[in-house]
C-alpha positions as CSV (number, residue, x, y, z in Angstrom):
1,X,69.9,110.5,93.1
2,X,73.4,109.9,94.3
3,X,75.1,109.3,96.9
4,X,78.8,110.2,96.8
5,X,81.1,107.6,98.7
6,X,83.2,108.5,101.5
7,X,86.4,110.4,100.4
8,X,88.5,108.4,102.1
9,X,87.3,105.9,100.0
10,X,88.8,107.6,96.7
11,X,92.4,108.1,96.4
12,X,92.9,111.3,94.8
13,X,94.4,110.9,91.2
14,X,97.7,112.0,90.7
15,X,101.1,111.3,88.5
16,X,103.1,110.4,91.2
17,X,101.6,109.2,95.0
18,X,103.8,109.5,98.0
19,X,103.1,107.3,100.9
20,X,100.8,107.7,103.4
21,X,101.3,109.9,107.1
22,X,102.6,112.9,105.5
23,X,99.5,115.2,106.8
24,X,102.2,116.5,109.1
25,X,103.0,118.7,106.4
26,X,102.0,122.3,107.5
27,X,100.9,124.8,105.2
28,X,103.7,127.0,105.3
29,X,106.3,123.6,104.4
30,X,103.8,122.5,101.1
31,X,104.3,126.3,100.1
32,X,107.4,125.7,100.2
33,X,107.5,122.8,98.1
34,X,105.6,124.6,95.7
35,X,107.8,127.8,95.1
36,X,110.8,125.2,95.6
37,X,109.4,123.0,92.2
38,X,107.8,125.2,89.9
39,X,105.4,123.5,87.0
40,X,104.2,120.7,89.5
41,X,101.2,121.0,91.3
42,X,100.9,119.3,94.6
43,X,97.8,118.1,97.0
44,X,97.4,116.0,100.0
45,X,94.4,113.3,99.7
46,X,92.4,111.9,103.0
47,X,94.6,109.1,103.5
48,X,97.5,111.3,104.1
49,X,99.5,111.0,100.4
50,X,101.6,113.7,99.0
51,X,99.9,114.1,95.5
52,X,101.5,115.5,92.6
53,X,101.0,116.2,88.9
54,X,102.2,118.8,86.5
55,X,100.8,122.2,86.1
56,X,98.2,122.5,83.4
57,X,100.1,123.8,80.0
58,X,98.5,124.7,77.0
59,X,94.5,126.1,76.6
60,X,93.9,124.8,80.5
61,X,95.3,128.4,82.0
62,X,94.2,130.1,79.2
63,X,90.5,128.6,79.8
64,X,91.1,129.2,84.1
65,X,91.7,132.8,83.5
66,X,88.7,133.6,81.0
67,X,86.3,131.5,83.9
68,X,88.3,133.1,86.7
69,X,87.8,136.6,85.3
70,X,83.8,136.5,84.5
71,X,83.5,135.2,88.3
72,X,85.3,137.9,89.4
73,X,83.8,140.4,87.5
74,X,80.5,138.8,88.5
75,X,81.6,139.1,92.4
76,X,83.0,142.6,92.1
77,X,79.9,143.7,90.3
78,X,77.9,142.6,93.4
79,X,78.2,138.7,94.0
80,X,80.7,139.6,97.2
81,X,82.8,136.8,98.4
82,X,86.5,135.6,97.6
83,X,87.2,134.5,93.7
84,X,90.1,132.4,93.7
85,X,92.9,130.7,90.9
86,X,94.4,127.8,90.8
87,X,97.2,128.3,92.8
88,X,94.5,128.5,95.9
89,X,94.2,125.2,98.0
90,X,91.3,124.0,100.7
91,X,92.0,122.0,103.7
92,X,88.3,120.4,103.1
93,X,87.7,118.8,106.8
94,X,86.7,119.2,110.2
95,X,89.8,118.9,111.3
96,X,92.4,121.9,110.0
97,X,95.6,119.4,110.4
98,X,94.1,116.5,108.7
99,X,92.2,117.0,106.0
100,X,93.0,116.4,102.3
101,X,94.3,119.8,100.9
102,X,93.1,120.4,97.5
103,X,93.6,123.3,94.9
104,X,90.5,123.6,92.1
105,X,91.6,125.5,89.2
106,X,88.5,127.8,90.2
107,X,87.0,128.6,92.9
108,X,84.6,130.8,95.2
109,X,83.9,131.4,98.3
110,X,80.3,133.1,99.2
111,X,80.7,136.0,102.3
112,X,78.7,133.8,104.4
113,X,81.5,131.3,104.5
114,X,83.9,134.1,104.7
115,X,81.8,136.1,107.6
116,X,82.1,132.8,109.6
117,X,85.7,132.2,108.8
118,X,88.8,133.2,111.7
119,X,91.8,134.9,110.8
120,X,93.5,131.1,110.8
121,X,91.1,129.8,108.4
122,X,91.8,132.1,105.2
123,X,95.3,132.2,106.1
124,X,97.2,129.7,103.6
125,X,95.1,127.2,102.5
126,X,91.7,128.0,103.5
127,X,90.6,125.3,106.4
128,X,86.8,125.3,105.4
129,X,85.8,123.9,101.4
130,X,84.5,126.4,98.8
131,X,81.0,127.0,97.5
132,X,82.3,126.7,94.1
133,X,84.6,125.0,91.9
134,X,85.7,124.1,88.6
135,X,88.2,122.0,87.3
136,X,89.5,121.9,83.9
137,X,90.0,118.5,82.0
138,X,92.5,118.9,79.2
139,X,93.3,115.8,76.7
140,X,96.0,114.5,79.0
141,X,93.5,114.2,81.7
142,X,91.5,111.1,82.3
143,X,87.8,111.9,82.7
144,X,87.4,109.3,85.0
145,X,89.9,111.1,87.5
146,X,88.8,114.1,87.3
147,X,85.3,113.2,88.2
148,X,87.0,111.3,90.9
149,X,88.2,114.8,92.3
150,X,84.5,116.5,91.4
151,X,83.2,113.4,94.1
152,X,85.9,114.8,96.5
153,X,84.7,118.2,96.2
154,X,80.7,117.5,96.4
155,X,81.1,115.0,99.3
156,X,83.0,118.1,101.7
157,X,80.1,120.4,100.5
158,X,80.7,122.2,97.8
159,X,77.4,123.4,97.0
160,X,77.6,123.9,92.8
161,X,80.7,122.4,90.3
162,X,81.4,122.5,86.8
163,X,83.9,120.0,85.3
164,X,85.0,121.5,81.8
165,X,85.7,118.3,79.4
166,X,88.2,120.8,76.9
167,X,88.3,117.4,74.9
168,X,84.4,116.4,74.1
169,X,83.8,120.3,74.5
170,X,81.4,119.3,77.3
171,X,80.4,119.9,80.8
172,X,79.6,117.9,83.9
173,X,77.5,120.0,86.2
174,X,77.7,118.9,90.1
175,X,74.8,119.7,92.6
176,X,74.3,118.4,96.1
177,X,72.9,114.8,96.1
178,X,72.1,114.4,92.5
179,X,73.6,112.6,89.2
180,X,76.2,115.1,87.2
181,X,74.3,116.9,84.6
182,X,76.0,116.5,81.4
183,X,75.8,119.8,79.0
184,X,77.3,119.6,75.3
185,X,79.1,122.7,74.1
186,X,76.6,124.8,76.5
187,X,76.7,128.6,74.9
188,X,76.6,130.2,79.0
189,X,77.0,128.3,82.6
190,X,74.3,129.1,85.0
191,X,75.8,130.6,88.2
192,X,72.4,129.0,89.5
193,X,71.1,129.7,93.1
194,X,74.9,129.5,94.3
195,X,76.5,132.6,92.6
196,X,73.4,134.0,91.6
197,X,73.1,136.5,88.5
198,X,76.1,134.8,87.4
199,X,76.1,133.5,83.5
200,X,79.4,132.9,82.0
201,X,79.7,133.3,78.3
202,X,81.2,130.0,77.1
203,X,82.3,131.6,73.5
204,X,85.9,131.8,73.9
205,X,86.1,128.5,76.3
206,X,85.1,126.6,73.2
207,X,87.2,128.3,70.0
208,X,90.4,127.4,72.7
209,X,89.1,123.8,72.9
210,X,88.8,123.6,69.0
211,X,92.4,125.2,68.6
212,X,93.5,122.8,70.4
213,X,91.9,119.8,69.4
214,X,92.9,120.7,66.0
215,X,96.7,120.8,66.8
């Protein structure tokens, strides 16, 4: 068993880092930034930096929106909660002004989480952390970084997480207080006791991965 280190702890990866302090930044100003610089993506980590990196290009959307549409097929068939993209970001702490913000390229949120939720927490980035998340590694990515972020996630509660390595055509599987499960070219992902019924088929995930490894 594992025991994930304090986020704090582990800068958030990113291209660029700017400075510390800048938790300041409300919700409505990093929107801002956002729609101001289109194609970059950007994050605040625990120790306050303004994270940025470039929006995923290639398969990665293409691979988001097959996963993101099976969830939400899944939850409008009867799994309920909030299915989300990857333009969605979490304020993942206690404390809704200063917490890291982050934005999984897929996420869910169960109706639980929603019931207990005020108006102010789902409005903007969502001041509570997700159920579920996955983030998608593309070759640019470096593996080690984005289990860096999977760490960040589990350690805020995120109860399941799949990290899709489009490279080795693999998948790290992320539970609660245990080692990543590592799955080769798995055919379906288990929605498990988390998003349960829930069995994405991986078929098209994979011939995107080898069209793209090929290039």
């Amino acid at each position: 068993m594992t025991t994930t280190a304090p986020a704090d702890a582990q800068p958030l990866p990113g291209l660029i880092r700017i400075g510390c302090g800048l938790n300041a930044i409300t919700d409505e100003e990093l929107e801002r930034i956002c729609e101001a610089n289109p194609g970059w993506k950007f994050e605040l980590d625990a120790g306050g930096a303004l994270v940025i990196n470039a929006r995923p290009y290639g398969e990665v959307p293409d691979v988001c929106t097959e996963i993101g549409a099976q969830v939400g097929n899944w939850r409008v068939r009867g799994g309920g909660g909030r299915a989300r993209d990857s333009s969605a970001g979490y304020r993942i702490s206690d404390d809704p002004d200063s917490g890291p913000l982050l934005e999984p390229d897929v996420s869910w949120v169960s109706p639980e989480r929603l019931a207990a939720a005020t108006r102010e927490d789902v409005k903007g980035a969502m001041s509570f952390n997700p159920d579920f998340v996955v983030e998608i590694r593309s070759p640019s990515d470096r593996l080690r970084d984005q289990q860096t972020k999977m760490d960040i996630w589990m350690h805020y509660g995120v109860r399941l997480g799949w990290l899709v390595d489009l490279d080795a055509c693999n998948v790290w599987i992320y539970r609660p207080d245990q080692d990543p499960q590592l799955l080769e070219r798995p055919a379906t992902l288990d929605g498990e006791d988390v998003l349960v019924g829930l069995e994405v088929d991986c078929a098209e995930i994979w011939r995107l991965a080898d069209e793209a490894n090929r290039d």
